[in-house]
MARVO-824817 format. One line per 5 residues: their letters; for each residue x, y, z of N, C-alpha, C. Coordinates in steps of 0.001 Angstrom, whole numbers, plus 500000, padded with zeros to 6 digits. Example, Ala and Ser with C-alpha at 12.3 -4.5 7.8 and 13.67 -1.06 7.14 Angstrom:
% MARVO-824817
as> 513190/494310/507800/512300/495500/507800/513200/496700/507800; 512850/497750/507080/513670/498940/507140/512900/500030/507870
***
This chain:
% MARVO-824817
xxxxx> 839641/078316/404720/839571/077832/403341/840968/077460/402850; 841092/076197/402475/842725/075538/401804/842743/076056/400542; 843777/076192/400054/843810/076418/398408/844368/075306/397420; 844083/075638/396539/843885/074262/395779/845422/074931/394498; 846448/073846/394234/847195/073790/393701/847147/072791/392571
xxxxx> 846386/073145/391483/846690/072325/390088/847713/071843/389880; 848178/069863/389695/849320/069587/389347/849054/069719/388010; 848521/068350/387539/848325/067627/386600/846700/067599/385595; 847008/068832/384750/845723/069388/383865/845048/068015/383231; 844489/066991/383412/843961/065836/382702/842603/065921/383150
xxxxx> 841499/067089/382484/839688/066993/382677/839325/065581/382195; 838408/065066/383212/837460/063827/382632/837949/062402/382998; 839342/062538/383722/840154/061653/384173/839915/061655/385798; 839764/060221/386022/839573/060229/387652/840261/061503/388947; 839508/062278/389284/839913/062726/390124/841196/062843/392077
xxxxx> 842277/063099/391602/843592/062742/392526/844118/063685/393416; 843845/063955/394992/844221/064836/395640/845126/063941/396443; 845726/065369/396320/847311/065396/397087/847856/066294/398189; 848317/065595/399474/848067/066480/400732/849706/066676/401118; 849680/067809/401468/851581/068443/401323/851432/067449/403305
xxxxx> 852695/067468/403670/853744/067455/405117/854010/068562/405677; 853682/068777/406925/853799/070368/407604/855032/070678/407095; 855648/071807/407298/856802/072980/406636/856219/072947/404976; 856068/071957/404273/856251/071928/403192/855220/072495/401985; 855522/072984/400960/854473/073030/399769/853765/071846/398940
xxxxx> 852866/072000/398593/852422/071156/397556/853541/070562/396231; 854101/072013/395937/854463/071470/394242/856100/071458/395103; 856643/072143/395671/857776/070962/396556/858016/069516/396741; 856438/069249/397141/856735/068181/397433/856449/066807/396518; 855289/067245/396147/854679/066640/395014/855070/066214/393785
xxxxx> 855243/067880/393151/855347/068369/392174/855899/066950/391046; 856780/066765/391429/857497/066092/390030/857046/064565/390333; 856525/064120/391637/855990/062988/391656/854817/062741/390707; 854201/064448/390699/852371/063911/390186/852837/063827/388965; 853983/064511/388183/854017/064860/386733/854465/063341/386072
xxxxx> 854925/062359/387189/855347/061308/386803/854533/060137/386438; 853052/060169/387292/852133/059641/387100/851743/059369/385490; 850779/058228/385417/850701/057537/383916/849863/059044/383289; 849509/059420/383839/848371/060397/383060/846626/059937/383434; 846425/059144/384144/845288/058653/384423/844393/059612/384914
xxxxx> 845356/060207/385710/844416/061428/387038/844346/062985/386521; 843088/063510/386923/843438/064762/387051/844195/065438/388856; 845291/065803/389040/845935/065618/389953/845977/067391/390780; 845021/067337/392136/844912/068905/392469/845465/068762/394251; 846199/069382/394050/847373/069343/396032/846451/070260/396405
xxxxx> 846499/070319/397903/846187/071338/399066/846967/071978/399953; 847154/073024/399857/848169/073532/400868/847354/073772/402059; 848624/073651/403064/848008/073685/404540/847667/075509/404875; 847219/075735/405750/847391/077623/405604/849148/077859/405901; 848969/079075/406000/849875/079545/405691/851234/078897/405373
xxxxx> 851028/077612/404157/852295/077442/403745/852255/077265/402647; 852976/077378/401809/853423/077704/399640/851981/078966/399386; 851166/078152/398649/850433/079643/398483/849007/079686/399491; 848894/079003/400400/848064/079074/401582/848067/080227/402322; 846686/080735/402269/846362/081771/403341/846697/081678/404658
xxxxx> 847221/083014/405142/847461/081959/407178/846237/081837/407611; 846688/081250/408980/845097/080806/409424/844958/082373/410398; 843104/082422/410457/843050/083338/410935/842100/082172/412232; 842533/081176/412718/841613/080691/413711/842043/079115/413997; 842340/078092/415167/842550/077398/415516/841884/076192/414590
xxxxx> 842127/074995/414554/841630/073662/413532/842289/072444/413943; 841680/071128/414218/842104/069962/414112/842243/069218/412753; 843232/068436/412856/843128/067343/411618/841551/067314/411207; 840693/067225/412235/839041/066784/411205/838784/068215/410641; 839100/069799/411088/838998/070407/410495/839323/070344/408892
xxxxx> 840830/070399/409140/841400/070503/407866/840912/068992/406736; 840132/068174/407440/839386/067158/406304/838165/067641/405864; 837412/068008/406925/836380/069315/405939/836791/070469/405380; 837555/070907/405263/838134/071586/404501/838671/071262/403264; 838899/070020/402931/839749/069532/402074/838192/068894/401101
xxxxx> 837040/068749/402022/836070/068192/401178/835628/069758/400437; 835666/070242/401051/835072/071840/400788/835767/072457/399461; 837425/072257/399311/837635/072546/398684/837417/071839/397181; 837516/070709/396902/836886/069641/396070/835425/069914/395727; 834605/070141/396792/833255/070611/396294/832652/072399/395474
xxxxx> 834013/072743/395858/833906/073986/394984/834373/073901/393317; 834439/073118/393695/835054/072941/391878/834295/071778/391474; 834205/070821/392447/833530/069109/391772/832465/068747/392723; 831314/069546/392856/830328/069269/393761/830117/067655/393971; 830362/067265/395251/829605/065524/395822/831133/064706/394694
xxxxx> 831806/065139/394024/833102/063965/393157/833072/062912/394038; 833341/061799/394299/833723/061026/394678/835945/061316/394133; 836828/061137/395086/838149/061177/394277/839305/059894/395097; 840539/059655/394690/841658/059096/395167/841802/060454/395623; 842720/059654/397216/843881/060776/397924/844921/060412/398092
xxxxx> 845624/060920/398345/847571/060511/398640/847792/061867/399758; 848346/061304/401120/849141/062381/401315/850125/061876/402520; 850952/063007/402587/852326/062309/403003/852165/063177/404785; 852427/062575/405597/852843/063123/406988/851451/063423/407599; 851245/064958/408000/849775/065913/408506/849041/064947/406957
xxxxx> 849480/065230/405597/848673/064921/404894/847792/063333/404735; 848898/062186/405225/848679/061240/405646/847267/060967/406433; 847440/062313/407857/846700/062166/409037/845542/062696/408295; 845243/063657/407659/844026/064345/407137/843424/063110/405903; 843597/061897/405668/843363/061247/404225/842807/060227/405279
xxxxx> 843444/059650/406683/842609/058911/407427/841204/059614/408509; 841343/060746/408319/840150/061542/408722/839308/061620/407626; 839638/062021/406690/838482/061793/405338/837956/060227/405337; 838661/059209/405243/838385/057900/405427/837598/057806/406400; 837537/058107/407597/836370/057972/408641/835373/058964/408266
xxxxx> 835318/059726/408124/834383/060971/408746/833872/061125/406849; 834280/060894/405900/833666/060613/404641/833713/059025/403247; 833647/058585/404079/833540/057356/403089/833199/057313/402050; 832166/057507/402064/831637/057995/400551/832216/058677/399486; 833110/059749/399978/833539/060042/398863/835197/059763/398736
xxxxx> 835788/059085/399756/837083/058549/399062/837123/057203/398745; 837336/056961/397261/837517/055865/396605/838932/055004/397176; 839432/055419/397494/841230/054361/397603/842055/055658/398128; 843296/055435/398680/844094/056025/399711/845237/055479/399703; 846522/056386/399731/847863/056223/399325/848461/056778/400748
xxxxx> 848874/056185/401729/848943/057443/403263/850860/056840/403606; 851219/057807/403119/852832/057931/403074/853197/058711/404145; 854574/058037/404792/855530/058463/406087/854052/059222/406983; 853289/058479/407699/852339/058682/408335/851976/058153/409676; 850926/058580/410269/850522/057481/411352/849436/057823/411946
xxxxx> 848287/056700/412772/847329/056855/413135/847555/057925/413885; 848581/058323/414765/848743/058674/415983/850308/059697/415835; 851040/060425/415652/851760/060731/415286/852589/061541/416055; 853513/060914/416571/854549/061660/418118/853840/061853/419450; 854450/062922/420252/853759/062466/421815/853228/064340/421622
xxxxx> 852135/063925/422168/851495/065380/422378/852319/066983/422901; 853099/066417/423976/853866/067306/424488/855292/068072/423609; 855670/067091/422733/856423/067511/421806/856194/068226/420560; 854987/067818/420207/853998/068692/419270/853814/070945/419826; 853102/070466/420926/853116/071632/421859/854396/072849/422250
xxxxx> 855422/071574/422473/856682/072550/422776/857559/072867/421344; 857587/072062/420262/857601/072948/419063/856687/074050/418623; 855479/074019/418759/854722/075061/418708/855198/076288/419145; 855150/076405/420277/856228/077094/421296/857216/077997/420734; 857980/077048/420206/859667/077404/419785/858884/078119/418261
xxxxx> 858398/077907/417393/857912/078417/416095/857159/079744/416370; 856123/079641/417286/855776/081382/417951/856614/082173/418417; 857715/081843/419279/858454/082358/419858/860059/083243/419135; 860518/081884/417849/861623/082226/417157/861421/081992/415825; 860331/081632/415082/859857/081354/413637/859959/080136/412732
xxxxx> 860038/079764/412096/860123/078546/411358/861453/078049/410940; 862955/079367/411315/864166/079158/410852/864795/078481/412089; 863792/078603/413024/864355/077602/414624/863889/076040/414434; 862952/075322/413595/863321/074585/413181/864096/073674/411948; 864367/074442/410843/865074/074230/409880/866213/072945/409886
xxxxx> 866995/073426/410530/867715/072134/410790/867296/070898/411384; 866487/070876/412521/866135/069636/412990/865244/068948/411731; 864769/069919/410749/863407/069038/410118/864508/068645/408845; 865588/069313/408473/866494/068814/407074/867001/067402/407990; 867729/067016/409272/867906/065797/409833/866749/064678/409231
xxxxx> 864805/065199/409532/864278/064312/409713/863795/063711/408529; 863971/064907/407575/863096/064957/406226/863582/063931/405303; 865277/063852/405658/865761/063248/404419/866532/061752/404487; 866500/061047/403706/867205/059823/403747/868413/059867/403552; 869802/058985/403673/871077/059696/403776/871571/060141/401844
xxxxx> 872219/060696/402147/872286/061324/400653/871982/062176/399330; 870805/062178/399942/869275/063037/398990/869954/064090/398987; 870329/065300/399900/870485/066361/399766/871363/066468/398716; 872762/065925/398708/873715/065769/397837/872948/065375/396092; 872220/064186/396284/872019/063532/394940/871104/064648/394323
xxxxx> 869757/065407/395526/869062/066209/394746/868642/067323/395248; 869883/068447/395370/869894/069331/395980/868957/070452/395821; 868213/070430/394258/867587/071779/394220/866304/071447/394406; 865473/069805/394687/864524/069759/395344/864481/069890/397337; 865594/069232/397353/866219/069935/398916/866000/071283/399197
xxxxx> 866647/071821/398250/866175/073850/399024/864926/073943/398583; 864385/073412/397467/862679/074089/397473/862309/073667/398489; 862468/072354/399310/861547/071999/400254/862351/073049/401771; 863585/073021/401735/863793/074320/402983/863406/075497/402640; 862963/075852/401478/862889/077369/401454/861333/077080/401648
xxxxx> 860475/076324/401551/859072/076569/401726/858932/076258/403228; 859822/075819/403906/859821/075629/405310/860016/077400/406383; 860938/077928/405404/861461/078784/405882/860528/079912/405831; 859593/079652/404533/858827/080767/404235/857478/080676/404977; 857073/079551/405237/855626/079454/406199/855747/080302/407389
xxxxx> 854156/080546/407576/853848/081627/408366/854105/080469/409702; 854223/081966/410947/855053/080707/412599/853800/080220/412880; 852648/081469/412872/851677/080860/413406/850801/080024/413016; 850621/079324/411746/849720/078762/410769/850751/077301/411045; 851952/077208/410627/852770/076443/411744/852636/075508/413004
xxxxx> 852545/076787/414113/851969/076146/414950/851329/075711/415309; 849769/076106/414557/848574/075783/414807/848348/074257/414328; 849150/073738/413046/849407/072207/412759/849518/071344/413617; 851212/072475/414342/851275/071295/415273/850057/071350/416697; 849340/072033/416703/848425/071846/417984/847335/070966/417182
xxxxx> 847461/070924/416084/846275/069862/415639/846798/068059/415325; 847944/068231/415269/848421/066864/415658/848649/066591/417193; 848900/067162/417361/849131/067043/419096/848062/066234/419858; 846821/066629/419427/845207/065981/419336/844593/064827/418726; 845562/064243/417469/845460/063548/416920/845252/062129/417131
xxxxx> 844654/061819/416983/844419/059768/417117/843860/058825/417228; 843711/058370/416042/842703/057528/415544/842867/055919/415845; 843751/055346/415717/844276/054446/416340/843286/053144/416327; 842211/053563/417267/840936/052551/418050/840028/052887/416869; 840081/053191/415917/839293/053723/414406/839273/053076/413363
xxxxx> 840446/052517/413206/840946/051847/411853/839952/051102/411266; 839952/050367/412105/839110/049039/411855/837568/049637/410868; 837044/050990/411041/836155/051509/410621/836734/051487/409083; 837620/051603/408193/837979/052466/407186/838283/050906/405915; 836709/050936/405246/836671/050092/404567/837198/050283/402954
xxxxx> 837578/051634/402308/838496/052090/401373/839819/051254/401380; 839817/051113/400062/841611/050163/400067/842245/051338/400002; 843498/050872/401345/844366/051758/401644/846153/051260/401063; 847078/051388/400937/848005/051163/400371/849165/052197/402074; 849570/052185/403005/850127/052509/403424/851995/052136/403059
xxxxx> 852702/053389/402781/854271/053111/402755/854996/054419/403262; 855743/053521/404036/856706/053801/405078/858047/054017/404104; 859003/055270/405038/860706/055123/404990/861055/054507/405961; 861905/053597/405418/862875/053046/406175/863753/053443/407236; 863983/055071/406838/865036/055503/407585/863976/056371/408509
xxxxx> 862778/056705/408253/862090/057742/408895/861638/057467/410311; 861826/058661/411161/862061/058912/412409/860871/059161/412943; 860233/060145/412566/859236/060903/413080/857466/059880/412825; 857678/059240/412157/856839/058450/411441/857229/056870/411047; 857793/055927/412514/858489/054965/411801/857907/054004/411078
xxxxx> 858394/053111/410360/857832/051867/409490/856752/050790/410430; 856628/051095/411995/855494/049815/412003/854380/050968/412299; 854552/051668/412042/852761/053215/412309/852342/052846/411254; 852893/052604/409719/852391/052285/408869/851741/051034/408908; 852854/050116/409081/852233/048646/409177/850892/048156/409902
xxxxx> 851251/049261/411166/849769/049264/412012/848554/049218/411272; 848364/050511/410450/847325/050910/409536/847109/049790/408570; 848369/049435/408186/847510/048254/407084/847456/046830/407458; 847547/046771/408553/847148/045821/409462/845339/045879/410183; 845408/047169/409923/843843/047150/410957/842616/047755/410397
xxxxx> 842876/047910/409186/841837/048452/408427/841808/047343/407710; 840011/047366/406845/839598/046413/406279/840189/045674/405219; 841235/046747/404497/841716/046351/403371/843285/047147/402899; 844371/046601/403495/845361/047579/403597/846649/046347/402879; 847570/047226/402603/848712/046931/402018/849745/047575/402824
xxxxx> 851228/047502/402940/851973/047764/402966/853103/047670/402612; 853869/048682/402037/854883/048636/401644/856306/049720/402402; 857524/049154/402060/858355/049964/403125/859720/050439/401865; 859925/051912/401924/861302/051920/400769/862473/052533/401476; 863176/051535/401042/864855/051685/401583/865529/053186/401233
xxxxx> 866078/053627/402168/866327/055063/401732/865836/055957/401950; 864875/056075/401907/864097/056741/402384/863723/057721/404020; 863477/058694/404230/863288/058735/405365/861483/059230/405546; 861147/060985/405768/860177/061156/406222/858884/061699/404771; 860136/062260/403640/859196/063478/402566/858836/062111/401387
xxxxx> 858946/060895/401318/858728/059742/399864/858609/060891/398788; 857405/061347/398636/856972/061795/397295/858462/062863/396865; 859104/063121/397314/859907/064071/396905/861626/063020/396815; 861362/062080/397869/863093/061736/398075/862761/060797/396688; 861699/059784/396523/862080/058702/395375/860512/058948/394970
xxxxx> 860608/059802/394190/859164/060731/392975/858882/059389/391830; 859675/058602/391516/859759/057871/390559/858860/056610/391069; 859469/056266/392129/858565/054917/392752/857433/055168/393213; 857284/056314/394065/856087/056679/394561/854656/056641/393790; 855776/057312/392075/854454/057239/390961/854193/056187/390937
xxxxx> 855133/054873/390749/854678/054094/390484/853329/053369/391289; 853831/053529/392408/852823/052666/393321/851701/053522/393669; 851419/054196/393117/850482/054956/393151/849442/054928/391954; 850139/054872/391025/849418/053980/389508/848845/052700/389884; 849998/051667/390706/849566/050544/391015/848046/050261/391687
xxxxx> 848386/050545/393137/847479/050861/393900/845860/051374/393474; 845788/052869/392719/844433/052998/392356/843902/052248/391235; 844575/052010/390393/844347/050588/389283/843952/049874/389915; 844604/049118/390854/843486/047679/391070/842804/048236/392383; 842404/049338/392881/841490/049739/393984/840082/050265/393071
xxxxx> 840532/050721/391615/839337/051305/390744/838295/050056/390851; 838836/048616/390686/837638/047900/390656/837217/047225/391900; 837815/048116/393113/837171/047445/394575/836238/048285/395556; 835534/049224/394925/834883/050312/395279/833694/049282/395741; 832820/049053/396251/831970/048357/396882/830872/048871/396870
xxxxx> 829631/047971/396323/828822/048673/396098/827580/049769/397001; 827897/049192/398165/827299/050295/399296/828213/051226/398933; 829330/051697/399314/830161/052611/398805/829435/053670/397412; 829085/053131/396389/828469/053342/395561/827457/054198/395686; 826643/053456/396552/825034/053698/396397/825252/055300/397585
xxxxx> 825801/054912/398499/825719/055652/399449/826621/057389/398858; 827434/057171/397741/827935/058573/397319/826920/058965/396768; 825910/057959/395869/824842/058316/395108/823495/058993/395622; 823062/058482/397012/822370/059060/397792/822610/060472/398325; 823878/060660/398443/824656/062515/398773/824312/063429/398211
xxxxx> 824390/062489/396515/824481/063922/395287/822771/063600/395153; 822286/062467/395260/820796/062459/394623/820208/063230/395734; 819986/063477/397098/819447/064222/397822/820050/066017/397894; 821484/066140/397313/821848/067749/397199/821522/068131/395611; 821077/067413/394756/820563/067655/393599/818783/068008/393713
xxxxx> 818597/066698/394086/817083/066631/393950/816358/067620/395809; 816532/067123/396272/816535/067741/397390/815755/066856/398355; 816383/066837/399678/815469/065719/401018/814194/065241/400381; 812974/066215/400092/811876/065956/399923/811315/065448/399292; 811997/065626/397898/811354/064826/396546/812068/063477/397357
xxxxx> 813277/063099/397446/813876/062080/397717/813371/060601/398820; 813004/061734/400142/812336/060888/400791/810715/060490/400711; 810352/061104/399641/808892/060964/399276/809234/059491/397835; 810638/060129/397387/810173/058273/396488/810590/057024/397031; 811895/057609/398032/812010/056339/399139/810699/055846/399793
xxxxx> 809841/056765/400139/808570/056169/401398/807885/055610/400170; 807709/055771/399182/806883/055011/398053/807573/053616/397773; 808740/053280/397997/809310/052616/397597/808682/051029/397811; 808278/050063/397523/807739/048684/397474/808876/047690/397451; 808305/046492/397653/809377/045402/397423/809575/045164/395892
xxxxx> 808614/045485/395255/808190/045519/393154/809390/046373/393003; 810044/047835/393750/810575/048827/392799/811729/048823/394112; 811520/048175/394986/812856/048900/395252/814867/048287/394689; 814544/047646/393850/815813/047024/393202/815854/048186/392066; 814740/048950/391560/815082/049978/390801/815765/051040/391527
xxxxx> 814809/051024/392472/815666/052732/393367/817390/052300/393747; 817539/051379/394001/819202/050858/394208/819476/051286/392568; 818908/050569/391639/819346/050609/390560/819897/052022/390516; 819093/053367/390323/819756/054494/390241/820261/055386/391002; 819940/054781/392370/820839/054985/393194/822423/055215/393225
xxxxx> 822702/054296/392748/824022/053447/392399/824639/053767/391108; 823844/053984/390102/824810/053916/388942/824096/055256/388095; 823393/055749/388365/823023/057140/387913/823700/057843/388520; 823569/057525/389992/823594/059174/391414/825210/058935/391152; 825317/057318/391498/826500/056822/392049/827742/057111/391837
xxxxx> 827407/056732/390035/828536/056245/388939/828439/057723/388427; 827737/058274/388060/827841/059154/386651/827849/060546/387522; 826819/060781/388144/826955/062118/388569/827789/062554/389454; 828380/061746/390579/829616/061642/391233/830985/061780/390120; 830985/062130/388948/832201/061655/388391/832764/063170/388215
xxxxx> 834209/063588/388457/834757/065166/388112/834662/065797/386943; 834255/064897/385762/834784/065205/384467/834062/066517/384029; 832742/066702/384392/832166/067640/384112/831381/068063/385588; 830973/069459/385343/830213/069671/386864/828891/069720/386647; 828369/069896/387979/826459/069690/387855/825760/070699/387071
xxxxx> 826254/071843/387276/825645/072683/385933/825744/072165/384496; 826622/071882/384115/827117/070682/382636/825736/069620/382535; 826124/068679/384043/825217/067801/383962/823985/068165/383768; 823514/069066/384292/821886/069689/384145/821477/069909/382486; 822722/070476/382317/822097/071242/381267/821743/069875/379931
xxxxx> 822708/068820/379631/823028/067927/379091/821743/066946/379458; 821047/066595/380987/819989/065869/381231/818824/066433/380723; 818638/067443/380686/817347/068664/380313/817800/068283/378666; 818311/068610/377866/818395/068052/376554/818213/066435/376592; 818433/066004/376861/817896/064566/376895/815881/064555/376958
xxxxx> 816327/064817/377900/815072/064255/378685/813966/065197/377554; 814163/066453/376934/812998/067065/375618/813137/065911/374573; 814229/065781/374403/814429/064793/373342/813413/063608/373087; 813587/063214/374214/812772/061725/374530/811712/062309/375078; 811274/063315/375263/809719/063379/375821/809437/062852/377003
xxxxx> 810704/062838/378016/810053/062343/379361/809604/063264/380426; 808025/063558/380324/807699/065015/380940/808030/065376/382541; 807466/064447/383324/807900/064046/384541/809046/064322/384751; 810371/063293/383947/811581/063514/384859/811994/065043/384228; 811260/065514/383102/811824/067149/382698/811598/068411/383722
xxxxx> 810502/067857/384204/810157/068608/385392/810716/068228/386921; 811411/067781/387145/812000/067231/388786/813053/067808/388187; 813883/067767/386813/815023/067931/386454/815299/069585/385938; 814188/070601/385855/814284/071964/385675/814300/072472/387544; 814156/071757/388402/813933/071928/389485/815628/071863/389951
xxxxx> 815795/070482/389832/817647/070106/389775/818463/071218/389025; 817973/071874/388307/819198/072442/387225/818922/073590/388235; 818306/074458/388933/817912/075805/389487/818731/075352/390463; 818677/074288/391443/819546/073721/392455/820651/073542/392244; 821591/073280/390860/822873/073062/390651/823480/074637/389902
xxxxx> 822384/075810/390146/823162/076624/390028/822113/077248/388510; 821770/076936/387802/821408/077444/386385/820064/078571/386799; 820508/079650/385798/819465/081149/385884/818368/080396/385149; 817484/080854/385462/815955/080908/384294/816285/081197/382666; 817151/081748/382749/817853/082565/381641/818868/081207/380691
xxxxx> 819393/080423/381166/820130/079983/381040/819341/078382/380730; 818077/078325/381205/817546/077050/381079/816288/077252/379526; 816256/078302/379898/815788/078903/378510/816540/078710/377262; 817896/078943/377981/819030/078960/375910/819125/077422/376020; 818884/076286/377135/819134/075611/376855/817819/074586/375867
xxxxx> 816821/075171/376416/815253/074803/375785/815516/075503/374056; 815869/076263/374252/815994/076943/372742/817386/075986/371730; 818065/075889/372348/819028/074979/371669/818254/073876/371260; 817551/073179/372007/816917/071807/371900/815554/072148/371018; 815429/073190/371026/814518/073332/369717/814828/073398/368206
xxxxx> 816021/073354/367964/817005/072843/367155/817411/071969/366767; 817454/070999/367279/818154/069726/367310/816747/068694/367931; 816260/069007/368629/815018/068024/369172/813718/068142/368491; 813581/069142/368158/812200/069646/367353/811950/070592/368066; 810635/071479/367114/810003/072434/367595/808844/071564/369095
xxxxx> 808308/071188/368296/806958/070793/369130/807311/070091/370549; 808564/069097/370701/809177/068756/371646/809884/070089/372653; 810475/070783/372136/810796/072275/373131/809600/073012/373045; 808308/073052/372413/807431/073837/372965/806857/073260/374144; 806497/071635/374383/806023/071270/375167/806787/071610/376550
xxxxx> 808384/071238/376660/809694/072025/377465/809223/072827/377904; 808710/074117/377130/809343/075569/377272/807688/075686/378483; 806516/075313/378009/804906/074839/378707/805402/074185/380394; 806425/073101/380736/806676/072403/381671/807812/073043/382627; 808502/073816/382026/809529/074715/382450/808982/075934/383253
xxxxx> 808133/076698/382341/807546/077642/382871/806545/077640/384274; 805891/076585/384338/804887/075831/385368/806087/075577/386454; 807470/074525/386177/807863/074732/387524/808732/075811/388206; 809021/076702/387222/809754/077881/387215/808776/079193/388290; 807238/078677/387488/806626/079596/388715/806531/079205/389890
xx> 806365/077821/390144/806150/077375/391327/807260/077853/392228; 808622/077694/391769/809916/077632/392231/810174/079394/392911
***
């Protein structure tokens, strides 16, 4: 399980994850990049295990691990969200594993000092090695060489030691286990799959990750950009926090209106089948006609798609808010599929009750008695 590091407190605002660079922390690295952002996003980092406030690992993981993991953690807080990602290095590699292996739910992608493919396996391995063997202070120096563009340390020294002291402080073995999951890494012959607008940028000066790994990527995916900044070497979000925001504002701004509508439909189908459940679902699909099926896209897409995919509020919220609707207007049918949904997104009997009782308030009596008659019927069934 990753842990989730709150940058940027903005509820109801498009959802923005942010993936740290092995040695490093989230708010190290991040930190003053996300705070720079317009305010658009609500902005939540992941630490890798055992590094900033990451648990160590108690068990081996590849990059696709740590992308289910990263969905996992998002779904504990924003069940099915659809969100933007950004991440720099490992985080890079884990944002093009979400891109394959979940489409659906990443909207647009920011993949900084990165690469499909990232160093030679054997070098991955024999650092591993050296980090089990002598700890994370045996690489320290080689990674301050790789991390930084010339000067940084000098111009901004006290983001420099946060990022060595979170190097220094990661666990060896949670460490190593990174590097055995890059070591494995490579997607390469993949790209071409990853129809999300991607924005790939490179340092100039960076070693470990040079400027055409990037170019590669936005060369071979459906819809890629690239950009390259002078100065720079391997950490962007931390060496030039200022530009990074920027192009990162840039980027999901005009990617907000290139979401595609399969894209759409298909996040909408996720949450409409973990809401409603397989059965009801594939019983109105098999009903479906050539007369209705531009409706079932219809809410497919912009009910499942648009609205209930969105972070601002969670599915318990949503339940409770559709169930007041739906007494309101007297729609008996969907009140009943939808007391079924609210038990599925988490709500007690207890709790669907205060919400029937509220709406007897505000909706009428006779409208929540009929509720409280339709509730009870699927409550027993259930």
């Amino acid at each position: 399980m990753l842990s989730a590091v709150p940058l940027v407190d903005n509820p109801g605002r498009p959802l923005l994850v942010l993936g740290p660079s092995l040695g490093t922390s989230v708010e190290a690295l991040w930190g003053r990049c996300a705070r720079l952002l317009r305010g658009e996003h609500h902005v939540v980092g992941w630490e890798l295990p055992g590094h900033g406030s990451g648990a160590p690992a108690t068990a081996g993981f590849g990059v696709a691990g740590l992308a289910r993991a990263v969905l996992d953690l998002v779904d504990r807080q924003w069940p099915g969200a659809v969100f933007r990602y950004a991440g720099d290095s490992v985080g890079g590699a884990v944002g093009l594993q979400l891109l394959l292996d979940a489409p659906e739910r990443v909207e647009s992608a920011v993949l900084l000092c990165t690469g499909a493919k990232i160093g030679e396996s054997g070098g991955w391995r024999q650092r591993a090695e050296t980090v089990r063997a002598e700890g994370t202070q045996a690489v320290v120096a080689g990674s301050i060489q790789r991390w930084f563009g010339p000067g940084f340390v000098e111009r901004a020294p006290e983001s420099a030691r946060a990022l060595v002291d979170a190097l220094r402080g990661a666990d060896p073995e949670s460490y190593a286990r990174v590097c055995d999951a890059l070591a494995t890494f490579d997607v390469r012959d993949r790209l071409a799959e990853i129809t999300a607008p991607v924005l790939a940028v490179a340092g100039v000066e960076d070693q470990p990750t040079p400027a055409e790994g990037l170019a590669f990527i936005a060369e071979r995916v459906r819809h890629g950009r690239f950009v390259a900044l002078d100065g720079v070497a391997h950490l962007a979000p931390a060496e030039q926090p200022a530009t990074v925001a920027a192009l990162l504002d840039e980027h999901f701004a005009q990617a907000a209106g290139a979401r595609t509508i399969e894209q759409t439909r298909a996040a909408g189908m996720t949450v409409r089948r973990a809401v409603l459940g397989d059965e009801h679902v594939d019983r109105a699909l098999a009903g479906t006609t050539p007369f209705t099926r531009d409706f079932q896209d219809l809410i497919t897409a912009y009910a499942w798609g648009e609205i209930w995919t969105r972070p601002g509020l969670d599915r318990r919220s949503r339940s409770m808010i559709t169930l007041t609707a739906l007494v309101a207007l007297g729609h008996h049918d969907e009140l009943a599929m939808h007391v079924r949904a609210a038990r599925t997104n988490g709500l007690s009997a207890d709790e669907i009750k205060e919400v029937l009782l509220q709406s007897a308030i505000y909706c009428g009596v006779p409208a929540a008695n009929a509720a409280f008659r339709i509730a009870q019927r699927v409550l027993d069934e259930l």
